[in-house]
ZAPAMAR-346509 format. One record per residue: residue number from 1; residue in three letters; z, y, x of N, C-alpha, C in turn. Coordinates in pm, 1 decimal, padded with zeros to 6 digits. Layout:
<pts>
NUM/ALA/Z/Y/X/Z/Y/X/Z/Y/X
...
</pts>
This chain:
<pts>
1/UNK/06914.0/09938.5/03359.7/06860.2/09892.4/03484.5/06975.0/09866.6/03582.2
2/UNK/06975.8/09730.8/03677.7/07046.2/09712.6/03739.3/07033.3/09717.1/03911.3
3/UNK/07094.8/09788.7/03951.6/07120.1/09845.6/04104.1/07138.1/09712.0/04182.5
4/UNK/07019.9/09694.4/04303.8/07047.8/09580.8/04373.3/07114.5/09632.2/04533.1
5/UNK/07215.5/09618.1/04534.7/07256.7/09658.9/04653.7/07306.3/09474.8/04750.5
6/UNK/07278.1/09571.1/04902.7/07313.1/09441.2/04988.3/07455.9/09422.2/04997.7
7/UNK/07511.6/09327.7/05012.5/07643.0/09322.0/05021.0/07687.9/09318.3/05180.7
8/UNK/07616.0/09281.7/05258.1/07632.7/09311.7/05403.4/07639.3/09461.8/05446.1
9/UNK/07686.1/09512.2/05545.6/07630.6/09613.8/05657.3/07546.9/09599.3/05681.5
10/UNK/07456.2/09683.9/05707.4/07323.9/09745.9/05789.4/07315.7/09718.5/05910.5
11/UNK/07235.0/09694.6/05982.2/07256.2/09631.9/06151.2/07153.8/09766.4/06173.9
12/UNK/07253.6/09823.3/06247.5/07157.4/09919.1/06268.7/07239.0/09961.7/06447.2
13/UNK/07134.7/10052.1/06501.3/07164.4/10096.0/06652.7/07309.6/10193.2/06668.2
14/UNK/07350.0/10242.7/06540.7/07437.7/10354.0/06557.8/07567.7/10225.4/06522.6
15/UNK/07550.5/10123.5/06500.8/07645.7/10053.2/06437.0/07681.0/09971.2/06553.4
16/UNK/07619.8/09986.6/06679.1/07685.9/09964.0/06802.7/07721.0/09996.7/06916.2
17/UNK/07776.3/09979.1/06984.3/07848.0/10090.1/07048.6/07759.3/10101.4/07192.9
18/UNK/07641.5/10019.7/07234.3/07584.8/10056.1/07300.8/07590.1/09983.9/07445.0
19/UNK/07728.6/09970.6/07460.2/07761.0/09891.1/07576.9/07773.3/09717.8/07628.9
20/UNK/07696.2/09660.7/07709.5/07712.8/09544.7/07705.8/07899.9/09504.2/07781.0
21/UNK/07952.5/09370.2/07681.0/08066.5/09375.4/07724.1/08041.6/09270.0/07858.9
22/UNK/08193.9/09285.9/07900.3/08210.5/09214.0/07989.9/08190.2/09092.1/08030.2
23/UNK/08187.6/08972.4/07917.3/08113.5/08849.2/07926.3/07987.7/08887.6/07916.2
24/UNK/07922.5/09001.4/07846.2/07759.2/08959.2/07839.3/07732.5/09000.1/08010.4
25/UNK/07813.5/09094.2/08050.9/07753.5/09133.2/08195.2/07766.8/08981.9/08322.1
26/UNK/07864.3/08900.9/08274.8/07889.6/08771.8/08339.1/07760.9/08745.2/08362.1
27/UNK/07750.3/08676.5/08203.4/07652.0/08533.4/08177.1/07464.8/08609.1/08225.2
28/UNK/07468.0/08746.8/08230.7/07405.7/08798.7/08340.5/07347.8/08788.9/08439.4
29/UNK/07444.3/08781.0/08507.0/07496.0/08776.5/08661.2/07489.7/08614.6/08704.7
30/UNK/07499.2/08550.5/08632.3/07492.4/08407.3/08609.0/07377.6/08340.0/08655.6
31/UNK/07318.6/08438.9/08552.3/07186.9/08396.0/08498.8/07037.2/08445.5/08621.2
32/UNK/07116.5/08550.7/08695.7/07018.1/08659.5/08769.6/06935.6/08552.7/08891.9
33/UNK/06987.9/08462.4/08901.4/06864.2/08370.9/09014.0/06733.0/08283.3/08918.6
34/UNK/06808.3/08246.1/08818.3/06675.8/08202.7/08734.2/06563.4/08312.8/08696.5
35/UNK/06619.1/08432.9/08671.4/06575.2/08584.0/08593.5/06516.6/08611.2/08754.7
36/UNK/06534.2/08594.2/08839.3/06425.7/08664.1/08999.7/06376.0/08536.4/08970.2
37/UNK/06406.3/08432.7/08967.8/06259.2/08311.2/09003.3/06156.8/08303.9/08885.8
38/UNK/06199.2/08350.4/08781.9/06070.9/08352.0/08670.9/06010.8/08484.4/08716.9
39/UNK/06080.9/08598.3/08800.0/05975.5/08679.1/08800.7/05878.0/08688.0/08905.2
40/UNK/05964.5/08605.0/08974.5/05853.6/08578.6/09123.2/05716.6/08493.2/09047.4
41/UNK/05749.6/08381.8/09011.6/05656.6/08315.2/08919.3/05550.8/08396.9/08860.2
42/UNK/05617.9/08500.1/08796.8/05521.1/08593.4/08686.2/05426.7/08686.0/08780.0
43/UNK/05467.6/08736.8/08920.5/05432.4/08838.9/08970.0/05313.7/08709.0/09064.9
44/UNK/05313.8/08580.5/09105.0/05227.3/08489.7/09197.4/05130.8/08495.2/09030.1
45/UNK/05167.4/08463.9/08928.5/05070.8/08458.3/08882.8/04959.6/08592.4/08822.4
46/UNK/05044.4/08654.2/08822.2/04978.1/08807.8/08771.9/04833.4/08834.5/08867.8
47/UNK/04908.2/08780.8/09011.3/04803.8/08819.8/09123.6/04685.5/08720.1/09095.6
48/UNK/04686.3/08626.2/09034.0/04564.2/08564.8/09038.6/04447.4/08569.2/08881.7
49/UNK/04476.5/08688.2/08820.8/04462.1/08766.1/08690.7/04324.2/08803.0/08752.0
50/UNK/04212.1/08814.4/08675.4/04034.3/08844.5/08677.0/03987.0/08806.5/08815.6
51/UNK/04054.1/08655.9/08893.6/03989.1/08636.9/09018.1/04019.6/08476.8/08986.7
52/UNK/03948.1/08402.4/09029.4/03991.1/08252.1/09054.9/04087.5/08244.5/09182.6
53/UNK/04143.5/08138.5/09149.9/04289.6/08153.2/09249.7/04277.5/08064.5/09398.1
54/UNK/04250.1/08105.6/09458.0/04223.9/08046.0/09566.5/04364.2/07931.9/09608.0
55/UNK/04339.5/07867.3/09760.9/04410.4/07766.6/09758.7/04558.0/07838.6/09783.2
56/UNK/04607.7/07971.2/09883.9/04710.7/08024.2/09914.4/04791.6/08054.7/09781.7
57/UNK/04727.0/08107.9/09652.7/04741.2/08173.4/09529.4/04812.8/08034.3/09457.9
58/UNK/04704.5/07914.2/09475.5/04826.2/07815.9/09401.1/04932.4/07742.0/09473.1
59/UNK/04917.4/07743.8/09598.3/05021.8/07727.4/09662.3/05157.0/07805.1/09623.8
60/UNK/05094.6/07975.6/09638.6/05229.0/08014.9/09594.1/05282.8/08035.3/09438.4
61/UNK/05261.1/07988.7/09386.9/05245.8/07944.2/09218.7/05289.1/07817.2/09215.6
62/UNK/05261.7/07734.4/09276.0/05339.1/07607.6/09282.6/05503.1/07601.8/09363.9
63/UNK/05509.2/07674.9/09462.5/05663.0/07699.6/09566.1/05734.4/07811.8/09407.7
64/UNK/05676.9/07931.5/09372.6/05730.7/08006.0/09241.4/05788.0/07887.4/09138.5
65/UNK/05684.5/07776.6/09094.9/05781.4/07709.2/08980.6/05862.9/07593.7/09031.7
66/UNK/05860.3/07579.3/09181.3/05957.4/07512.0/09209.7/06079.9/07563.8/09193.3
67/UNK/06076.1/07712.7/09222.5/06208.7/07804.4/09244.6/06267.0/07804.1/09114.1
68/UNK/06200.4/07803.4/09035.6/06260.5/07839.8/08887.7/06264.2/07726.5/08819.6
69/UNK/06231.9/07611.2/08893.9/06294.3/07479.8/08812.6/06431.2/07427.3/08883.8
70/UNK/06420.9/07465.5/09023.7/06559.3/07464.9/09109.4/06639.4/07550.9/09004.5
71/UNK/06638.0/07658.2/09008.5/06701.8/07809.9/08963.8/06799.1/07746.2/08795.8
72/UNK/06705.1/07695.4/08747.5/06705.7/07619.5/08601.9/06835.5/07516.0/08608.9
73/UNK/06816.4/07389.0/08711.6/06833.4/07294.0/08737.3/07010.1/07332.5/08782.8
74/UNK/07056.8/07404.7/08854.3/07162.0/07490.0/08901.0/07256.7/07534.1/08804.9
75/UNK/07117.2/07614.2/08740.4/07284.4/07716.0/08619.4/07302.7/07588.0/08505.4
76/UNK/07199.7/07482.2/08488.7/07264.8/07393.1/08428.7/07366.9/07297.5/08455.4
77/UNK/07291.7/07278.9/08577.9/07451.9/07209.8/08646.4/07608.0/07282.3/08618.9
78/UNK/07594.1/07374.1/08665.8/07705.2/07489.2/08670.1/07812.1/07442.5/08513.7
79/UNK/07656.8/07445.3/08407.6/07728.8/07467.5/08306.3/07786.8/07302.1/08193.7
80/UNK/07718.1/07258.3/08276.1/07752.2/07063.7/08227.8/07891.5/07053.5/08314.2
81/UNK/07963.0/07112.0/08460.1/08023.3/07078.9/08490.1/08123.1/07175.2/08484.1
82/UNK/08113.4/07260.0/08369.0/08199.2/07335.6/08327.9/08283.7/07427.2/08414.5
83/UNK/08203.9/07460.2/08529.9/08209.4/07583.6/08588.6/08187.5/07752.8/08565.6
84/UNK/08128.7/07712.0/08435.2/08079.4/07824.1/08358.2/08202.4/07909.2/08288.7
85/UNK/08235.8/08001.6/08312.0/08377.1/08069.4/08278.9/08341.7/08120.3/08048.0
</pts>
């Protein structure tokens, strides 16, 4: 009988060291105005969850995905014009 072993390492939690490095904390930090405008988004829409949404509710649901298509629109810029470190 023949032994099937993986030829890779194991990806496992002890097999990393736990800490995010220094570029991941960047692209982060980068990233943190898109990451508040999807959650503003998430939190206008949460509120209108087992109620029909009145006119204020999509108003602010509509100004939310403006923010996060601005927010979007930005870090791409950033990164087409190679401002992105």
């Amino acid at each position: 009988m023949k032994h099937i072993a993986a030829l890779q390492d194991l990806v496992t939690a002890a097999s990393l060291d736990g800490e995010p490095s220094d570029a991941d904390l960047d692209s982060i930090e980068l990233e943190m105005p898109v990451i508040r405008a999807e959650v503003e988004l998430l939190d206008a829409q949460i509120m209108t969850l087992g109620r029909e949404a009145n006119e204020l509710d999509e108003r602010r649901i509509r100004r939310a995905r403006r923010r996060v298509l601005a927010a979007r629109r930005e870090l791409t810029n950033r990164a087409g014009s190679g401002a992105v470190a």
